[in-house]
DSSP file (Angstrom, degrees, kcal/mol; ACC not computed):
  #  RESIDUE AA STRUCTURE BP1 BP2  ACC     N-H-->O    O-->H-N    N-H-->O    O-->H-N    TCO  KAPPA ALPHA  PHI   PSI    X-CA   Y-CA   Z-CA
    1    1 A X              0   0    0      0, 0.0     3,-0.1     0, 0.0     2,-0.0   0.000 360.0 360.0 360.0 129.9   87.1   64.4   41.8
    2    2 A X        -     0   0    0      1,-0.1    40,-0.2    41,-0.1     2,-0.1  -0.262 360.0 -67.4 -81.8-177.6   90.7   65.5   40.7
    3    3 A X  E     -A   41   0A   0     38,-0.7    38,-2.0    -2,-0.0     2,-0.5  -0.258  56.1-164.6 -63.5 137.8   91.9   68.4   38.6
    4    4 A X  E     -A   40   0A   0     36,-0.2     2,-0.4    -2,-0.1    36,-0.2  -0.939  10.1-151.7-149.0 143.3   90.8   67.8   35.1
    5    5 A X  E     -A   39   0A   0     34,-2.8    34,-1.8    -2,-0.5     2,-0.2  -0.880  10.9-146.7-118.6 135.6   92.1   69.6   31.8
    6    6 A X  E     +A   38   0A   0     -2,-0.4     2,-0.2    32,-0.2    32,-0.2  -0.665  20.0 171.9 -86.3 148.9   89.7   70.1   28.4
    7    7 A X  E     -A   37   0A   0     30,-1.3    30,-1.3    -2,-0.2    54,-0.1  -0.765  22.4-157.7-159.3 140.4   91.2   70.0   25.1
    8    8 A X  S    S+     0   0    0     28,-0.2     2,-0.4    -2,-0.2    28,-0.1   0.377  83.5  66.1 -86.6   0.2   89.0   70.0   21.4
    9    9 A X  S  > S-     0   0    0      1,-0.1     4,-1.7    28,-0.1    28,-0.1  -0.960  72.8-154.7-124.9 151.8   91.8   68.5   19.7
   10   10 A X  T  4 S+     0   0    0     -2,-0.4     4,-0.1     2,-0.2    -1,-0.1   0.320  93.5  61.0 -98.7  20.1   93.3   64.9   20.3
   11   11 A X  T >> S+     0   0    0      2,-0.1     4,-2.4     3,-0.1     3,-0.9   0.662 106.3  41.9 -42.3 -57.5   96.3   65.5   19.3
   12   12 A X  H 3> S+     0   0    0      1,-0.2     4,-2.2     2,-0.2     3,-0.5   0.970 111.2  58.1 -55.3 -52.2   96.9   68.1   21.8
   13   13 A X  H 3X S+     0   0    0     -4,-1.7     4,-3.1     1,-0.2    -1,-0.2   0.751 106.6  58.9 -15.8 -46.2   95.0   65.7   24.6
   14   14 A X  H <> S+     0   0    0     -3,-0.9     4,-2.1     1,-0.3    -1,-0.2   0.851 105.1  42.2 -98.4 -38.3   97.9   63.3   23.3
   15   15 A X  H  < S+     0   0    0     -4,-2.4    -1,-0.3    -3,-0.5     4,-0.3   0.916 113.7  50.4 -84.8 -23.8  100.7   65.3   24.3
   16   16 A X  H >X S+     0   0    0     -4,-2.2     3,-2.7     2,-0.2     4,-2.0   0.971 105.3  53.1 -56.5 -51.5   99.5   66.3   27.3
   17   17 A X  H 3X S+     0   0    0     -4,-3.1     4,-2.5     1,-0.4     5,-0.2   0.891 112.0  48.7 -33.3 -51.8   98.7   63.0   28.5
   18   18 A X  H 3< S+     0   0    0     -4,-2.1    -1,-0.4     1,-0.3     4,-0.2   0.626 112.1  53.4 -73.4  -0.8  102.6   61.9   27.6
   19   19 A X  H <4 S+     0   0    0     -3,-2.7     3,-0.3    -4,-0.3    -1,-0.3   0.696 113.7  37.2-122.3 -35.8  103.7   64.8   29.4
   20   20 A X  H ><>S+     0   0    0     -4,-2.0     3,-3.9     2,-0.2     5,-0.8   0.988 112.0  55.4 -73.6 -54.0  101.8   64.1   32.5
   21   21 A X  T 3<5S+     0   0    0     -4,-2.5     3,-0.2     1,-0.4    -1,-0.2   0.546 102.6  64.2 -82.8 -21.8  102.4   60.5   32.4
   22   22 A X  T 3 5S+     0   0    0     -3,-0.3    -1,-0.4     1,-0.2    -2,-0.2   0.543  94.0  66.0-101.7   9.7  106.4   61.5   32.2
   23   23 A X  T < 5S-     0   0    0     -3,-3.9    -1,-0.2    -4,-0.2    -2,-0.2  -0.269 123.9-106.9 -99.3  50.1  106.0   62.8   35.3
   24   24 A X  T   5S+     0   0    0     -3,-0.2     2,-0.6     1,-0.1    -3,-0.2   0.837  77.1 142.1  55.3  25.6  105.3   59.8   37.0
   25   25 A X      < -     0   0    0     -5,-0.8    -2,-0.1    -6,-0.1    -1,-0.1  -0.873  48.6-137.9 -94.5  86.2  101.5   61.0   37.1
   26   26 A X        +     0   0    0     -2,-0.6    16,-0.3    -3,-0.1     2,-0.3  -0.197  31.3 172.5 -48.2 127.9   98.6   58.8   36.7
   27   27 A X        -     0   0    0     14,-0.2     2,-0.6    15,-0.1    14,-0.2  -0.977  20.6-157.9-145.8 158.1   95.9   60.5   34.5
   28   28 A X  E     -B   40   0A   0     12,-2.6    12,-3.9    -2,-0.3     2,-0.4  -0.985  14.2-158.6-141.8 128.5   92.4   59.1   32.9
   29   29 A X  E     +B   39   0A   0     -2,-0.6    10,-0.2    10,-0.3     2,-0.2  -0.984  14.1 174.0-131.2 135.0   90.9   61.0   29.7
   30   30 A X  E     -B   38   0A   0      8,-1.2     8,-1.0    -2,-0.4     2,-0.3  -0.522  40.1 -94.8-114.6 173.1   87.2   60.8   28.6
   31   31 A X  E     -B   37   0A   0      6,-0.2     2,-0.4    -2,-0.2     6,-0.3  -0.812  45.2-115.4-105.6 178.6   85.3   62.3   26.2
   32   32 A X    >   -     0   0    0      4,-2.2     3,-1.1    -2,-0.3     4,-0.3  -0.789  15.5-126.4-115.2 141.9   83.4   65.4   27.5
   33   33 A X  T 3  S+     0   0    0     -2,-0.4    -1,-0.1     1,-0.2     3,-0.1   0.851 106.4  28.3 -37.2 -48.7   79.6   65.5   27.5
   34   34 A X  T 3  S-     0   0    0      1,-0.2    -1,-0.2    -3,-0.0    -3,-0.0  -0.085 133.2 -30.3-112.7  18.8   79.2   68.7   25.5
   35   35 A X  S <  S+     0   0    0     -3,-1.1     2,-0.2     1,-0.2    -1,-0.2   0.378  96.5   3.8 128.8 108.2   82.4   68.6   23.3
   36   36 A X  S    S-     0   0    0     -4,-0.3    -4,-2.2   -28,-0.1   -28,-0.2  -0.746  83.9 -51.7  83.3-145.5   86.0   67.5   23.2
   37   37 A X  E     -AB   7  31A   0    -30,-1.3   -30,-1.3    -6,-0.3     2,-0.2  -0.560  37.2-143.5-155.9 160.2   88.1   65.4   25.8
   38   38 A X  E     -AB   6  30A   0     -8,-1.0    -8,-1.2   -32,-0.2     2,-0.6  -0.725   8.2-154.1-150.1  94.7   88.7   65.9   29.6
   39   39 A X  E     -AB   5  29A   0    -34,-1.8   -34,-2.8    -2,-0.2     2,-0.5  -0.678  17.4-166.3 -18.6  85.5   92.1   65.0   31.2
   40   40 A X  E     -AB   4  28A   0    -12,-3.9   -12,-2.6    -2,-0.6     2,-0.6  -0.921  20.3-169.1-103.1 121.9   91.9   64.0   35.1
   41   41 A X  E     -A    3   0A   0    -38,-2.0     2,-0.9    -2,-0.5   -38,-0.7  -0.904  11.3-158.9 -86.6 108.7   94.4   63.7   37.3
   42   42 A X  S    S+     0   0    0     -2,-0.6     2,-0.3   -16,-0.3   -15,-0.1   0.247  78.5  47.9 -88.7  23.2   92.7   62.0   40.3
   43   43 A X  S    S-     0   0    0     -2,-0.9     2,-0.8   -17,-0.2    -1,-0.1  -0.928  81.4-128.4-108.2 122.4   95.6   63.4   42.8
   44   44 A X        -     0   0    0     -2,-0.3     3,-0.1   -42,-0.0     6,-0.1  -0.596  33.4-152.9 -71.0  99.3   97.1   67.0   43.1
   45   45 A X        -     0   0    0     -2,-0.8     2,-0.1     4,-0.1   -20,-0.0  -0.085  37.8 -71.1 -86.0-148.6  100.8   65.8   42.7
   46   46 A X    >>  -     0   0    0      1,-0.1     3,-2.6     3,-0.1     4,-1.2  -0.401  58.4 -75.5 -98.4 172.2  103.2   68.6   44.7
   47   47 A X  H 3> S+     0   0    0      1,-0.2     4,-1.7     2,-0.2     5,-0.2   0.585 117.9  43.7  -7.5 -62.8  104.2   72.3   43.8
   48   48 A X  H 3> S+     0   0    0      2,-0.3     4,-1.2     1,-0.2    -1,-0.2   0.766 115.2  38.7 -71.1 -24.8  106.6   71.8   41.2
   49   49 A X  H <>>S+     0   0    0     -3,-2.6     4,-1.3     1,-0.2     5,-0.5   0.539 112.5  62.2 -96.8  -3.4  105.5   69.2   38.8
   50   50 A X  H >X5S+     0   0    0     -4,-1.2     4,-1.5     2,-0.2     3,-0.6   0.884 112.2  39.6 -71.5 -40.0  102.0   71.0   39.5
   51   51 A X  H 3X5S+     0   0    0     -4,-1.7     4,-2.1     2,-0.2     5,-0.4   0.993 110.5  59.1 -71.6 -67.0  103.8   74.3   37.8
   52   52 A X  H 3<5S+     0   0    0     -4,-1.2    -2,-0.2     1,-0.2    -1,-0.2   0.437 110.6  35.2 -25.2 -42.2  105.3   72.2   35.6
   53   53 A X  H <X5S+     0   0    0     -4,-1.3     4,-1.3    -3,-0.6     5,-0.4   0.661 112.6  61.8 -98.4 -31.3  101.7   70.7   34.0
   54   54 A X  H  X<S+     0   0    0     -4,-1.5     4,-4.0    -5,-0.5    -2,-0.2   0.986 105.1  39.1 -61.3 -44.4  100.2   73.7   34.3
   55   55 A X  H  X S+     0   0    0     -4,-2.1     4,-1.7     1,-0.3     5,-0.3   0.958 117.5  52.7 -63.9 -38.0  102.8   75.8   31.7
   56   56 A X  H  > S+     0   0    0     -5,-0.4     4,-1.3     1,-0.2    -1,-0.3   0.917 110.3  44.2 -79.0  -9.8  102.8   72.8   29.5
   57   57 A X  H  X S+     0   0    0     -4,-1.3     4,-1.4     2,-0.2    -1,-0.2   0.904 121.3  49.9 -88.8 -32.3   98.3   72.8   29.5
   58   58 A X  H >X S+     0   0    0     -4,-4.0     4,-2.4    -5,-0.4     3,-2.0   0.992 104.3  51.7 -43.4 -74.7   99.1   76.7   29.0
   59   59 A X  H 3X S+     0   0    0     -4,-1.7     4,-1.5     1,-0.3    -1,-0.2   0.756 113.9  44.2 -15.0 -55.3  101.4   76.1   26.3
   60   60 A X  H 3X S+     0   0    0     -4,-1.3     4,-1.0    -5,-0.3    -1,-0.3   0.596 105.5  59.3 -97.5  -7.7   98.7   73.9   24.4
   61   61 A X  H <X S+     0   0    0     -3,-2.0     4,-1.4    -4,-1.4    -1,-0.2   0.683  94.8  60.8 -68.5 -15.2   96.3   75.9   24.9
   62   62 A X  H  X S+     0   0    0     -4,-2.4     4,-0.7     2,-0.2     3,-0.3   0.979 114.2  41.4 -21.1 -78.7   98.2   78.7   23.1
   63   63 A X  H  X S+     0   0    0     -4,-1.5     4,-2.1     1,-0.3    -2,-0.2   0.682 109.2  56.9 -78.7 -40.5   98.1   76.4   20.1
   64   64 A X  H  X S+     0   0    0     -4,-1.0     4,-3.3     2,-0.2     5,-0.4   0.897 110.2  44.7 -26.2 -57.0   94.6   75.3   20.7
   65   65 A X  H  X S+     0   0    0     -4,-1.4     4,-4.0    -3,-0.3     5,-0.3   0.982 114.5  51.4 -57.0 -63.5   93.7   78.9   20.5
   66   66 A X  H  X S+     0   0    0     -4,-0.7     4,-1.0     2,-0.2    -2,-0.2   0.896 114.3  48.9 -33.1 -67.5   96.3   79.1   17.1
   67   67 A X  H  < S+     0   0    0     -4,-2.1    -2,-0.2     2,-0.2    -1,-0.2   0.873 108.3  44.9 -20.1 -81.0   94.4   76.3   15.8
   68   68 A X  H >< S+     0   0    0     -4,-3.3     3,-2.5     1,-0.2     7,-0.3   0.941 111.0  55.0 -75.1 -32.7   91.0   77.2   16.2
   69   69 A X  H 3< S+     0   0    0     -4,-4.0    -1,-0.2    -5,-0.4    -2,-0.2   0.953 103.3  60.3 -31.1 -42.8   91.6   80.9   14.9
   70   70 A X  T 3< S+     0   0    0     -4,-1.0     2,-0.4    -5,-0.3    -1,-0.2   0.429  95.4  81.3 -98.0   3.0   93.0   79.4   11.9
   71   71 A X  S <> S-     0   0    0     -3,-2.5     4,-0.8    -4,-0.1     2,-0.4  -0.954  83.2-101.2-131.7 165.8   89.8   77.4   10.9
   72   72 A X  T  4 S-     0   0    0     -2,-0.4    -2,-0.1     1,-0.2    -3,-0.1  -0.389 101.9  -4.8 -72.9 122.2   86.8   78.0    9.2
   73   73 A X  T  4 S+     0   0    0     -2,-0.4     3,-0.2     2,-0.2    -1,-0.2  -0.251 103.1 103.2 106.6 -50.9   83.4   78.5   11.6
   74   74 A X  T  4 S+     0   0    0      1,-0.2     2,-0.7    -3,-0.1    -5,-0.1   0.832  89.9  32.7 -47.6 -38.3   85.6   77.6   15.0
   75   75 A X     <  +     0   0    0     -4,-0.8    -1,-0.2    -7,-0.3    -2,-0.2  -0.566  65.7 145.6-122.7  85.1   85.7   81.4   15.9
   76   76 A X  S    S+     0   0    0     -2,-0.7    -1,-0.2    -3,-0.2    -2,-0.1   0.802  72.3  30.1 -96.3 -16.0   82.5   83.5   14.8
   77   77 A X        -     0   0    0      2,-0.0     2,-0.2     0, 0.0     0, 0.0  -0.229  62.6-158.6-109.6-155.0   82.5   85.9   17.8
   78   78 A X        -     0   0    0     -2,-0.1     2,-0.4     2,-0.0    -3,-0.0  -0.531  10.8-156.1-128.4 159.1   85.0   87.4   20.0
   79   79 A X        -     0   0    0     -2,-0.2     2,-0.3     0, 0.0    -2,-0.0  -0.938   7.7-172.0-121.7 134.5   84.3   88.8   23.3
   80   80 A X              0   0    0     -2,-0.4    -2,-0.0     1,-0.1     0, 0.0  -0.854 360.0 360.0-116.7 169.4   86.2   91.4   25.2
   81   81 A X              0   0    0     -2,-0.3    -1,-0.1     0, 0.0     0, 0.0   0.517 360.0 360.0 177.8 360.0   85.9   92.6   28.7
């Protein structure tokens, strides 16, 4: 099994995928048993473009985050801790 990224929206899915995929990265996306989409990279490529995917899955998850705040029913709790 590789490294594998969720995302509930395909649009975000979409840009990650080009973003991996412009780093010369081979990636396979599915849908996820229990909700939304799952990214795999089936190789860990090395340190830098590994920093590199990680701020950009940050990045979209910001907006993921932005996103589901910003509709009705996505966010009925919050948890702190």
């Amino acid at each position: 099994m590789g490294i594998e990224y969720i995302f509930f929206d395909d649009a975000l899915r979409d840009r990650f995928v080009r973003f991996v995929s412009a780093q010369s990265i081979a990636c396979h996306t599915r849908q996820d048993a229990m909700e939304g989409f799952v990214v795999e990279l089936p190789d860990e490529p090395d340190d830098a473009v590994m920093d590199a995917i990680e701020a950009q899955y940050q990045a979209l998850m910001n907006e993921q985050m932005l996103m589901a705040e910003s509709k009705e029913g996505w966010v009925n709790r919050r948890v702190a801790s």
